[in-house]
C-alpha atoms as one frame of an Amber mdcrd trajectory, in Angstrom:
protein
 -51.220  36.004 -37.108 -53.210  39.314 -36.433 -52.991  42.445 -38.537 -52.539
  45.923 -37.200 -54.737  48.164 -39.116 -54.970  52.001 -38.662 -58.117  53.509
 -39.697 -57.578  57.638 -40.820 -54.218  58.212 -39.406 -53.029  61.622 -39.687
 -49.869  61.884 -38.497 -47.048  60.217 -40.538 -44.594  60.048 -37.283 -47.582
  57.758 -36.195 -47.880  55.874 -39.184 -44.164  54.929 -38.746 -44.373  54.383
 -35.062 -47.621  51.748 -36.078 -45.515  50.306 -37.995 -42.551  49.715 -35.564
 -45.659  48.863 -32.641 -46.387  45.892 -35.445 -42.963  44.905 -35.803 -42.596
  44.399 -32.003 -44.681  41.672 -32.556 -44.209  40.112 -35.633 -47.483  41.340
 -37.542 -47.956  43.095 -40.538 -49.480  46.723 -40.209 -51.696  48.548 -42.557
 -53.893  51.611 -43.538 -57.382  51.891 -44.324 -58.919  54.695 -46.209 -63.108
  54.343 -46.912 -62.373  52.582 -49.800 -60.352  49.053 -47.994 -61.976  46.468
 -46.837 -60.993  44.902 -43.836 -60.820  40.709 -43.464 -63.112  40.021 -40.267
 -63.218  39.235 -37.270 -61.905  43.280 -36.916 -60.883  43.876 -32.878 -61.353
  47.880 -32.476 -59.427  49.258 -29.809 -61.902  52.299 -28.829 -62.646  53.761
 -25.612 -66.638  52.965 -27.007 -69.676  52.416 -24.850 -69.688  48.700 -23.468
 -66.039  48.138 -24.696 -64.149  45.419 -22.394 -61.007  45.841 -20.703 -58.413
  44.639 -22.849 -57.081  42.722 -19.690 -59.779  40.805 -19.524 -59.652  39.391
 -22.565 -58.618  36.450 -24.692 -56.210  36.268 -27.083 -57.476  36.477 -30.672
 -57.452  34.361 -33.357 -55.190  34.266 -36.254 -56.161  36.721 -39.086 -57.951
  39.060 -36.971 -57.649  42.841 -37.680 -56.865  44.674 -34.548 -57.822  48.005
 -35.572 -56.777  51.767 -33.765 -58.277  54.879 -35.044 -57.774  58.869 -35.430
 -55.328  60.743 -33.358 -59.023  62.793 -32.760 -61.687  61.280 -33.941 -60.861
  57.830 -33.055 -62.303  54.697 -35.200 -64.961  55.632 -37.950 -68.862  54.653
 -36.821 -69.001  52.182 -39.582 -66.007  50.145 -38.664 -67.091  50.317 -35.160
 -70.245  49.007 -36.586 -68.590  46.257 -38.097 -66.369  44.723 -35.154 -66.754
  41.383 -33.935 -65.747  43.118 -30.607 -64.500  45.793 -29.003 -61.874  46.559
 -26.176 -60.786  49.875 -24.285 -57.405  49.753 -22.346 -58.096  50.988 -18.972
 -57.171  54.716 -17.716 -57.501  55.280 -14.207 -55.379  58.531 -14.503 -57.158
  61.512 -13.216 -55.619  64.252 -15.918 -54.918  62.858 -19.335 -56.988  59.648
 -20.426 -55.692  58.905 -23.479 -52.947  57.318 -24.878 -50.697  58.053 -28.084
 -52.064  55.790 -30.763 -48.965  54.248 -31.318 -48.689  52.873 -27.790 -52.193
  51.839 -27.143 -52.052  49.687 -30.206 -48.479  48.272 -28.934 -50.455  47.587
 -25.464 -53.677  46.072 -26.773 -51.199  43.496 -29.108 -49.819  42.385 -25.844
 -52.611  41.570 -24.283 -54.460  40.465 -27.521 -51.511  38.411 -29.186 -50.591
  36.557 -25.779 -49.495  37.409 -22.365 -50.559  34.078 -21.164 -50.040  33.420
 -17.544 -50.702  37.162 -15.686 -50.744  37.456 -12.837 -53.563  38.318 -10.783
 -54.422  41.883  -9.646 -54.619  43.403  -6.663 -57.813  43.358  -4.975 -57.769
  46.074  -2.693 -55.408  49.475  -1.939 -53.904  49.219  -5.219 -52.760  52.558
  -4.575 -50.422  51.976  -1.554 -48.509  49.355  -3.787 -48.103  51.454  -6.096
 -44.293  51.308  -7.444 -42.112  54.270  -8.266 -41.427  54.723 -11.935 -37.534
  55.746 -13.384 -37.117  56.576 -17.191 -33.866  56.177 -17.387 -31.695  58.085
 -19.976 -34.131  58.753 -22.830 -32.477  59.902 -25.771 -35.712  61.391 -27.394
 -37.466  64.171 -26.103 -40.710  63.383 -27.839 -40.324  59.720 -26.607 -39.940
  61.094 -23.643 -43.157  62.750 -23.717 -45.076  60.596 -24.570 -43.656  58.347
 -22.036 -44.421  60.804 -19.591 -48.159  60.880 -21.214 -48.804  57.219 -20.574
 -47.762  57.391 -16.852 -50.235  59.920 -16.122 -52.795  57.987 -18.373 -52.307
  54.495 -16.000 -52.513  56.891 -12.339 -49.076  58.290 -11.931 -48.511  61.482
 -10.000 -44.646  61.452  -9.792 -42.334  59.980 -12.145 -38.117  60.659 -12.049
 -36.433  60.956 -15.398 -32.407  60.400 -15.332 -31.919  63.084 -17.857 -28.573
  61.710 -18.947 -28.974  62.894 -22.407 -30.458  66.310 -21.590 -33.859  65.928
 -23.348 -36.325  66.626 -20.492 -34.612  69.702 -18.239 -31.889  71.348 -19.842
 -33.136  71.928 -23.513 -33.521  74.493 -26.289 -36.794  76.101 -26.255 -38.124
  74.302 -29.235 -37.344  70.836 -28.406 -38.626  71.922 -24.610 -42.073  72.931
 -26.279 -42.335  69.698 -28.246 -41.690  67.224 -25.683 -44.308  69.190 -23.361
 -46.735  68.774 -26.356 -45.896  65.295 -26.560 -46.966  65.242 -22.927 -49.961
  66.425 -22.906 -48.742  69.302 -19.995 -51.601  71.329 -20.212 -54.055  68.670
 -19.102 -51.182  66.593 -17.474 -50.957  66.565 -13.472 -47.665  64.733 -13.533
 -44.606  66.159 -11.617 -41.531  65.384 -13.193 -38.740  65.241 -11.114 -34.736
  65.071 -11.966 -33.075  62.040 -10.929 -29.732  60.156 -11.507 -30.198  57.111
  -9.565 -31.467  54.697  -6.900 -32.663  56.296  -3.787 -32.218  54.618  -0.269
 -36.033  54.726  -0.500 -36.528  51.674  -3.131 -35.690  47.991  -1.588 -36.305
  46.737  -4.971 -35.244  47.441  -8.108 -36.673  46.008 -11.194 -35.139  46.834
 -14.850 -37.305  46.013 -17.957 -35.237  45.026 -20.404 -36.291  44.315 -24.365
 -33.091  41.439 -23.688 -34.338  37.862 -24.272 -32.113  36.525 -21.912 -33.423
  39.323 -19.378 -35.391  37.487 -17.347 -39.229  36.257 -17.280 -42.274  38.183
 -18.820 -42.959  41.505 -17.646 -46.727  39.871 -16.636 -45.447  37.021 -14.736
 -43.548  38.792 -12.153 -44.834  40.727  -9.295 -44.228  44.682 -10.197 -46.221
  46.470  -7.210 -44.823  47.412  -3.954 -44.259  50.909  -1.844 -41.111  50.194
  -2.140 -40.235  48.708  -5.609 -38.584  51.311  -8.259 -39.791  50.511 -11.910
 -36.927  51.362 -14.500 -37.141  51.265 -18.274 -34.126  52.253 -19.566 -33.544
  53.548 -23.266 -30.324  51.382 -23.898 -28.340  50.442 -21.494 -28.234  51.599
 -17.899 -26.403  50.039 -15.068 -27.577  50.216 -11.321 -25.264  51.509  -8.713
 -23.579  48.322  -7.004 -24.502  46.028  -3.975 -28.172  46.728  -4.826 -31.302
  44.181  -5.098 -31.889  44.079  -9.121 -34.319  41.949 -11.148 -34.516  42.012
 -14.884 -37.757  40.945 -16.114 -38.171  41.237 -20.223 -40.259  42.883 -22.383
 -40.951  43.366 -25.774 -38.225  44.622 -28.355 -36.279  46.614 -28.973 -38.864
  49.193 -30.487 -38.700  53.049 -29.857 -39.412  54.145 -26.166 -43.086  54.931
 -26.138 -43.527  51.700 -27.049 -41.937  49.603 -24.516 -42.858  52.071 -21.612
 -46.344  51.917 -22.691 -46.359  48.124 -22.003 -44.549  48.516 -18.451 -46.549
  50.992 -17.093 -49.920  49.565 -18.232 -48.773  45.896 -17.210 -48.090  47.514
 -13.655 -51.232  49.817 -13.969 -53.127  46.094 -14.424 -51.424  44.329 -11.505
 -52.231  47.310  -9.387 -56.125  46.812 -10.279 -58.575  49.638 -10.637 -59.328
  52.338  -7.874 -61.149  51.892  -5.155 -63.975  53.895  -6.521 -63.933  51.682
  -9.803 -62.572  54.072 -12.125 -61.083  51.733 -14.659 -61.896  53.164 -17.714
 -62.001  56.525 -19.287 -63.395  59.320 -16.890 -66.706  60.580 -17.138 -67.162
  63.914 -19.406 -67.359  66.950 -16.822 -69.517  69.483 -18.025 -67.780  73.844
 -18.784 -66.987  75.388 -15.782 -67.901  79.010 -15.969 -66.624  81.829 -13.340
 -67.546  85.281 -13.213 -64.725  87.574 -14.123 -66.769  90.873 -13.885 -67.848
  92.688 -10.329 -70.752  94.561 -10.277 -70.110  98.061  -8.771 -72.926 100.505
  -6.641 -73.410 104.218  -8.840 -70.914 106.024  -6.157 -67.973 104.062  -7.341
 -68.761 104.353 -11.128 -70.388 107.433 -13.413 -73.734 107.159 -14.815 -74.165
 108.052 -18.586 -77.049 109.365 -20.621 -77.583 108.299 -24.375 -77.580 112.181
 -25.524 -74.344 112.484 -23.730 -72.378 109.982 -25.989 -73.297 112.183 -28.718
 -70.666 114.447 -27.365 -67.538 112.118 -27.021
């Protein structure tokens, strides 16, 4: 059994979402400060130079520490040091590039604590199979958001949200503001739309349910397709009758962020990377800078003499 360790946590809605991201699982969670030590081999899930894709990967040996870091700062250079190894969950999102750090350490335990028999990615056009994504009737709006977060983090442009329990569209102001945060909207290129349903679009539908009598693992069945709709439901949702459904499980139950993080990056997997290789987290851009002042000829403006500001 692996441990779940976050190093420097600041936010204590994260510390209890870690802990419910370890419970999915069955592992125990803890905190380090500078003064624990951790019991090796340590696993640090870090976006670092020369990280592996978490995909890729094994699955680790009993009593590893699988290690996430600072909502900012990420994992402390000396623990980063220390690891046996590191792994990076791939982002080929073109806004946000980053996931919350309760959901990237619910997705690297997937992959790290088993997930045995994936299937294979695509190895070309992942983009035209991409599937269409529902997230249907969440009852949290800062779930929500951060559900929202991680589909633009794994390449979404377009995800519908049945809004059943009016926390997405119809909101106060305050709980509109913190779901937005949650988000990410300022560097997020997602469009949300409204949705109640199934489209005649989608000729397949397939609901991830946290069930055990669902179906098969979320990684052994085929998710990608123009025409497949994605739905991860917060509780129960029921598909209009007379159309194709699949139920494939997933981990749970655990709060939403969780258990859409794992859909969307097992589907973000499948699909493979882009065609231009971006896989991992996009390069740094450099400041953009644009002139906001127009220089004017002397007949437009009025030329000034120092002695004559004497007089003002």
């Amino acid at each position: 059994m692996v441990t779940l360790v976050g190093d420097g946590i600041e936010n204590p809605a994260n510390v209890q979402a870690l802990l419910e991201a370890a419970a999915m699982f069955g592992v125990p969670c803890a905190f380090r400060d500078r003064s624990v030590q951790l019991a090796p081999p340590v696993i640090a899930v870090d976006n670092a130079p020369g990280a592996e894709s978490v995909y890729r990967t094994g699955k680790v040996h009993s009593g590893a520490s699988v290690v996430v870091g600072n909502e900012r700062r990420g994992i402390r250079p000396d623990l980063l040091r220390a690891a046996a190894r590191t792994v990076h969950i791939p982002m080929p999102g073109r806004g946000v590039n980053t996931l919350n750090v309760a959901t990237a350490a619910a997705v690297a335990l997937y992959y790290l604590c088993g997930a045995a028999g994936r299937r294979a990615a695509r190895g070309s056009r992942p983009e035209s199979h991409r599937p269409a994504v529902l997230l249907a009737g969440p009852r949290d709006h800062v779930e929500a958001g951060s559900s929202l977060r991680s589909a633009a983090a794994f390449g979404w442009s377009t995800v519908a949200v049945a809004d059943r329990e009016r926390v997405w569209f119809d909101t106060a102001r305050p709980v509109r503001a913190e779901g937005r945060a949650a988000a990410r909207s300022h560097r997020n290129p997602l469009r949300v739309l409204r949705s109640e349903g199934v489209g005649s679009q989608h000729t397949r539908i397939v609901i991830c349910s946290s069930d055990s009598g669902a179906g098969p693992p979320i990684h052994r069945v085929d998710l990608t397709g123009a025409g497949t709709l994605i739905v991860v439901p917060d509780g129960d949702w029921a598909p209009p009758p007379g159309l194709p459904v699949e139920y494939v499980q997933v981990p749970g139950p655990s709060r939403y962020r969780l258990v859409s993080g794992v859909v969307l990056a097992e589907v973000a997997r499948q699909l493979g990377p882009r065609p231009d290789g971006s896989a991992g987290r996009p390069p740094r851009r450099g400041p953009a800078y644009r002139s906001e002042l127009r220089l004017v000829t002397e007949a437009e403006g009025e030329l000034l003499e120092p002695w004559e500001l004497l007089h003002y």
